[in-house]
N, C-alpha and C positions, 0 to 999 in steps of 0.2 A: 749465882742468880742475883744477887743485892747488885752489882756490877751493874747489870744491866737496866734494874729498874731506876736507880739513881742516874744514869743516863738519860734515859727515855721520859724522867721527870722534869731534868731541865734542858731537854729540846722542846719537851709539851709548854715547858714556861716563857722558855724563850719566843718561840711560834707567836704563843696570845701576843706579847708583846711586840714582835717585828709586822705582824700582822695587825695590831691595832695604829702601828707608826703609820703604815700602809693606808689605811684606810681617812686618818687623820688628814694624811696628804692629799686624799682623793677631795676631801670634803676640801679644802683649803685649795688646790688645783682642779676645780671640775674640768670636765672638757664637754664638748657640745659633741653631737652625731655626725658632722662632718668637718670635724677641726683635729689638730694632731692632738692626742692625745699624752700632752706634755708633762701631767705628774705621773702616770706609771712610767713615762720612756725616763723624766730624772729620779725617778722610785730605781728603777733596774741598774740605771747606768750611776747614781750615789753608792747602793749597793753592792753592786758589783765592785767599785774601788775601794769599800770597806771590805769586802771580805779578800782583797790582796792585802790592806794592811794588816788586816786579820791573820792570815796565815802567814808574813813572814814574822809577825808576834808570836804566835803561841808554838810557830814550829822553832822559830831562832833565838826568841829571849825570854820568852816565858814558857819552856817545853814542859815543866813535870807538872803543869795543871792538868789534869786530865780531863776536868768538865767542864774548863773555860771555851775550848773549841766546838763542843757539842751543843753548847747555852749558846754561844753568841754565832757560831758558822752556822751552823746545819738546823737551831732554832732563832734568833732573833732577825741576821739578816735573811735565811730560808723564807721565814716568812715575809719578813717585808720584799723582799725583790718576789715576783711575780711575773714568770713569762706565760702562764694560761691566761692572764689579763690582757698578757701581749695580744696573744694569737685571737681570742675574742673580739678584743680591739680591732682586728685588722679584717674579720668578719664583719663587723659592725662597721667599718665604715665604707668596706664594698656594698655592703646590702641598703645602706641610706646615700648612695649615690657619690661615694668620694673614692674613686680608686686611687688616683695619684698621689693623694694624702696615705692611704692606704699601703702603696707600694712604697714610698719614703718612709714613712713606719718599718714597714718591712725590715727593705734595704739599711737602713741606718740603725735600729736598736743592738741587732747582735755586735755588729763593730765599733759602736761606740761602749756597750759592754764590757766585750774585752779589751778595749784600747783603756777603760777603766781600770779593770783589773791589771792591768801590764804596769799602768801608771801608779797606780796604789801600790805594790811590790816595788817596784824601782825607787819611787821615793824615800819609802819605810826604810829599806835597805838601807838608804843612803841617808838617812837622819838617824839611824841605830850605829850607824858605823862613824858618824862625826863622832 
């Protein structure tokens, strides 16, 4: 049982904090009601290339931490990347009259995403292996 609660402690910790990074950026990047909304789309797509360097870290050079992955994956950047903000976002800017803004949203956050993640693992890789 200890296993589990020491886990779940520092994903709850990590959260507050990827989640306050989160929010710091909103204040520092606002967006208007019919503009792209460009601190969650570079919230997701930073994120998302942190957590490829993330995992080829704690799977390939640093494996026997066992709560460095749960703290920083699945709580710091979990919280900071935020796709329910996405999809709100993309509600909110068909309902205040921007769909085309809206559909580019759309269309470009998941692929630039993963084209993050793809890039954050291929470089890690390639800078742990120099």
């Amino acid at each position: 049982m200890r296993r589990q609660w020491d886990v779940l402690a520092v994903i709850s910790a990590g959260g507050v904090l990827g989640a306050l990074g989160r929010y710091a950026v909103s204040l520092a990047v606002p967006g208007s009601p019919t503009g792209f909304p460009w601190g969650i789309f570079w919230v997701n797509v930073t994120g998302c290339a942190l957590i490829g360097v993330l995992m080829v870290l704690v799977n390939e050079v640093w494996p026997g931490h066992r709560l460095l992955r749960p703290f920083l994956g699945t709580g710091v950047l979990g919280g900071f990347t935020t796709f329910s903000t996405y999809t709100v976002d993309i509600v909110r800017l068909i309902d205040s009259g921007a769909p085309a803004v809206a559909v580019a949203y759309l269309v470009g956050t998941v692929p630039a995403a993963l084209a993050a993640v793809y890039c954050g693992t291929v470089v890690t890789r390639w800078l742990v292996r120099r």
